[in-house]
C-alpha positions in Angstrom: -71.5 -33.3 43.7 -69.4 -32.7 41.1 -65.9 -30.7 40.7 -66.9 -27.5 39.4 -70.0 -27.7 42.4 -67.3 -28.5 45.3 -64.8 -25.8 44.0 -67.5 -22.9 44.3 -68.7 -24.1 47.4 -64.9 -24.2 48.5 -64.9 -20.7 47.6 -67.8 -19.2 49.7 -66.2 -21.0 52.4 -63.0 -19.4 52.3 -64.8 -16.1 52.0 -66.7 -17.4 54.8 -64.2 -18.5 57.5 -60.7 -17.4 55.1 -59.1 -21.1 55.3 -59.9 -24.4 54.5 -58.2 -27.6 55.1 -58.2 -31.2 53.2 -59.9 -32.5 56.0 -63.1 -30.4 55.8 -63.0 -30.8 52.2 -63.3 -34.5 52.3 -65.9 -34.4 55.5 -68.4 -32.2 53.9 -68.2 -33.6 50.3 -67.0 -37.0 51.3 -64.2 -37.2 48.7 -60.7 -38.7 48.9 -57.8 -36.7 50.0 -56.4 -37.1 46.5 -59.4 -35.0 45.0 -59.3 -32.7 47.5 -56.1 -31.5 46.5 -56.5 -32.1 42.9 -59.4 -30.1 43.7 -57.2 -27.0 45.1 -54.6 -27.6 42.5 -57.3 -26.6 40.4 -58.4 -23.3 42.2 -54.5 -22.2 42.5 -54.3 -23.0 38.7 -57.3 -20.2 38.2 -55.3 -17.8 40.9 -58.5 -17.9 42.8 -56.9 -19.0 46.0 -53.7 -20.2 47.6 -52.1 -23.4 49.0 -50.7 -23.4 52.0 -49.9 -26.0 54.6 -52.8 -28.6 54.7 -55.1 -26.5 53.2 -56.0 -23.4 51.1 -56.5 -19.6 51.7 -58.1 -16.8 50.0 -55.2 -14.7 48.1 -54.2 -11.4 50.3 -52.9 -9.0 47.8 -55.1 -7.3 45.2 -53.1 -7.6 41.9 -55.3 -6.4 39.0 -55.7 -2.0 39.3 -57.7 -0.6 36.1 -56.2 1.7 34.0 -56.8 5.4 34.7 -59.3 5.6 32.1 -61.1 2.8 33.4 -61.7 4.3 36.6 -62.0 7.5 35.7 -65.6 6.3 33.4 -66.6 4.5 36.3 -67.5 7.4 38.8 -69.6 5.9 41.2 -69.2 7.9 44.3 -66.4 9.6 43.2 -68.0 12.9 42.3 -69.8 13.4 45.6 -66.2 12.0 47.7 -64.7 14.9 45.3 -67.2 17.4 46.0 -67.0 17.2 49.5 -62.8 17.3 49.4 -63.2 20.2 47.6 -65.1 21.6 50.6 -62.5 21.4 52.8 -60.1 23.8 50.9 -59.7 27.4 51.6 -58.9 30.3 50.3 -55.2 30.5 49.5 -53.6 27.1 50.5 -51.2 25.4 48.6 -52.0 22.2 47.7 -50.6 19.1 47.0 -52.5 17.0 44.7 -51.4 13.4 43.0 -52.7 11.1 39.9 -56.0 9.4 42.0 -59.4 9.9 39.8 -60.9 11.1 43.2 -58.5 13.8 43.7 -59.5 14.9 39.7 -62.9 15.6 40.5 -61.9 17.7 43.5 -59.8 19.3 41.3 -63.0 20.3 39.3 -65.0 20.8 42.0 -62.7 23.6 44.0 -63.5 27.1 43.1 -61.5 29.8 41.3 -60.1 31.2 44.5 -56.3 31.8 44.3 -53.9 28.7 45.5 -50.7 27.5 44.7 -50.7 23.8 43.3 -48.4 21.0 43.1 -49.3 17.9 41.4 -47.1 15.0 39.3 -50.8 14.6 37.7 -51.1 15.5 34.1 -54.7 15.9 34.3 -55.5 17.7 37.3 -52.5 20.7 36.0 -54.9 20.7 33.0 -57.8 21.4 35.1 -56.5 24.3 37.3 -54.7 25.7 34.0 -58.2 26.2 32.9 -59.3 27.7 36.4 -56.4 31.0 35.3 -56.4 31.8 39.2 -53.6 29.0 40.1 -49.8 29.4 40.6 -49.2 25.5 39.2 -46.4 23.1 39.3 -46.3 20.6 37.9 -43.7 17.7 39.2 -41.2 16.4 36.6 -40.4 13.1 35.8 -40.7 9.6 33.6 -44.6 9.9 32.4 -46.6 6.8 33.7 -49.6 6.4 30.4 -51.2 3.5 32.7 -52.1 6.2 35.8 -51.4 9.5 33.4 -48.6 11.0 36.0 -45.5 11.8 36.3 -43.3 9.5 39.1 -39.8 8.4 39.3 -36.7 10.3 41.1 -37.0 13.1 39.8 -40.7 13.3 41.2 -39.6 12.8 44.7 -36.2 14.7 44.5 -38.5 17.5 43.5 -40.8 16.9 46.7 -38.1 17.5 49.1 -37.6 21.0 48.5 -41.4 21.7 49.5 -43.9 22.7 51.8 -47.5 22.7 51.2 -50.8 23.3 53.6 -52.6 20.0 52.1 -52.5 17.0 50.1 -54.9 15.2 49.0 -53.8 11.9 48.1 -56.3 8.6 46.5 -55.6 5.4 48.4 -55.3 2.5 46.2 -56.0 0.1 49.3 -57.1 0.9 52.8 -56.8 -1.4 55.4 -56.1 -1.5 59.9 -52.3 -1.5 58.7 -52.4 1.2 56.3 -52.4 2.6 52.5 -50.9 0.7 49.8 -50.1 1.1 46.6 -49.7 -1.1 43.1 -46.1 -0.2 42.5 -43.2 0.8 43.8 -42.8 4.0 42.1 -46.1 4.9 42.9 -46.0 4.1 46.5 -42.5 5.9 46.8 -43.8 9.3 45.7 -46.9 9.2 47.7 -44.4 8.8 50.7 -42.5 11.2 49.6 -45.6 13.7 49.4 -46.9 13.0 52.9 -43.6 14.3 53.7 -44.6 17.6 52.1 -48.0 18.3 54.0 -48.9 19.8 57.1 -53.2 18.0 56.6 -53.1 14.7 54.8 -56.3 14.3 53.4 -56.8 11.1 51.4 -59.5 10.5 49.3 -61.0 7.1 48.8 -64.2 4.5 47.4 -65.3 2.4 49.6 -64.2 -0.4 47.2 -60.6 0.6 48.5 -61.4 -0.6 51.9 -59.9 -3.9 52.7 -58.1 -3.8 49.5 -54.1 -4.6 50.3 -51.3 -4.1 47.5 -47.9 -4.8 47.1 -46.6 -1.7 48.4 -47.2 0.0 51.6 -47.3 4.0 51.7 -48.0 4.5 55.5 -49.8 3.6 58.3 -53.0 4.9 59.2 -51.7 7.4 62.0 -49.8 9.4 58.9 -53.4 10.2 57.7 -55.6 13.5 59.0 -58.7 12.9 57.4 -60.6 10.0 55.1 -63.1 11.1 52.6 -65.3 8.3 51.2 -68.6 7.5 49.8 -69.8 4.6 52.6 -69.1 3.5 56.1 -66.0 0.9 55.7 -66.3 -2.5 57.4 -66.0 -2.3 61.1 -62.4 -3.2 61.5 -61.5 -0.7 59.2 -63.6 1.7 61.6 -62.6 1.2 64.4 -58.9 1.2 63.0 -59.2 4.9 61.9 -61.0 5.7 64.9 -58.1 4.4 66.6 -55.3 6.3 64.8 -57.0 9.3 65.3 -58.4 9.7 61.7 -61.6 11.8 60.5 -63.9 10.1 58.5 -66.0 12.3 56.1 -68.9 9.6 54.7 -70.0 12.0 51.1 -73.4 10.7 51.4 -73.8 11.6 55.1 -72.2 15.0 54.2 -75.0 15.7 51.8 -77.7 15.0 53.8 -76.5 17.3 56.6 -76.3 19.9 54.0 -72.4 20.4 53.8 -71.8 23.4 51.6 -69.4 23.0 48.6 -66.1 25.3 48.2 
């Protein structure tokens, strides 16, 4: 076998079992210790995996997050997770809304009805501007191009003074221990708006579950309600289900007929 050969089959084992030692590298391909760890020297080199004591595991942390842009042209279920956010907004509430895509298209989704809304996102004050219906405030602070919001201290020494009904908040990663976020500034004024809310209602795709960042925002008994567009893996389930957490499923909504706001 050769090396390129061994290191992909190292790689569905690790996403197979998560570890890998020298020893079962050089049982099932019957190579010398030497090119077992020349052969994770290899993979670490790539940032594929990581070496740890006698062996090698999978890399924890997601560290790549696509521009705003990016995501925002790549909708997927996004629409219909926005859609059915939007749903769950009344009348009259003040909202809280930050930079996710998600939370933009339940920005476009809601309807004209009067509401009072916060946001540190550039786009989603642009939306409701357009709407002529809502009181808006938009959060000051240094202006963040990559994610097209506005974070920093300013951002959060703004939150402190306020009280909203609900936020709705994207989740960067979602896993049993929590939300977390690509930065720091960006986890720190999420915290800050979970402060601010009596319903936290976070929207996310399920390629956010088992995602883990840098930074954590909060654990998952912080969080009211989980809007998504599929089931999340089963310990990701059962984790929410344990915290106490509401999982909306868009697609499930729609074929039970959920109406939109």
């Amino acid at each position: 076998m050769q090396q390129e050969e061994r290191l992909a089959a190292v790689l569905r084992h690790l996403q197979q079992h998560h570890r890998i030692t020298v020893e079962q590298m050089c049982d099932r391909f019957g190579i010398s210790r030497d090119s077992a760890r020349r052969d994770l020297v290899k993979l670490e080199e790539r940032g594929e995996i990581i070496r740890v004591r006698g062996g090698a595991v999978l890399p924890t942390l997601t560290k790549h997050v696509q521009s705003y842009e990016e995501r925002l042209n790549n909708p997927a279920g996004k629409r219909e997770i926005g859609r059915v956010a939007a749903s769950l907004i009344h009348s009259g509430d003040y909202l809280l809304l930050d930079t996710a895509t998600t939370v933009q298209f339940a920005a476009e989704w809601m309807s004209v009805e009067p509401h009072v809304v916060v946001t540190n996102s550039i786009d989603v004050a642009d939306i409701f501007s357009r709407k002529r219906s809502a009181e808006i405030h938009l959060l000051g602070g240094q202006l963040n191009v990559w994610h097209r919001g506005l974070f920093g201290p300013k951002t959060i020494a703004a939150l402190r003074d306020m009280r909203v009904d609900k936020l709705l908040l994207g989740a960067c990663g979602i896993t049993p221990e929590g939300l977390t976020a690509h930065t720091v500034d960006e986890a720190y004024v999420k915290m800050a708006m979970l402060a601010c809310a009596d319903q936290v209602i976070v929207l996310a795709d399920s390629s956010k579950f088992g995602k883990r960042l840098f930074h954590k925002v909060c654990g998952l008994d912080k969080i009211d309600i989980v809007v998504t567009d599929a089931e999340p893996a089963e310990e990701v389930r059962a984790a929410l289900e344990q915290a106490g957490v509401e999982l909306l499923v868009a697609s499930r909504s729609t074929e039970q007929g959920r109406g939109e706001s």
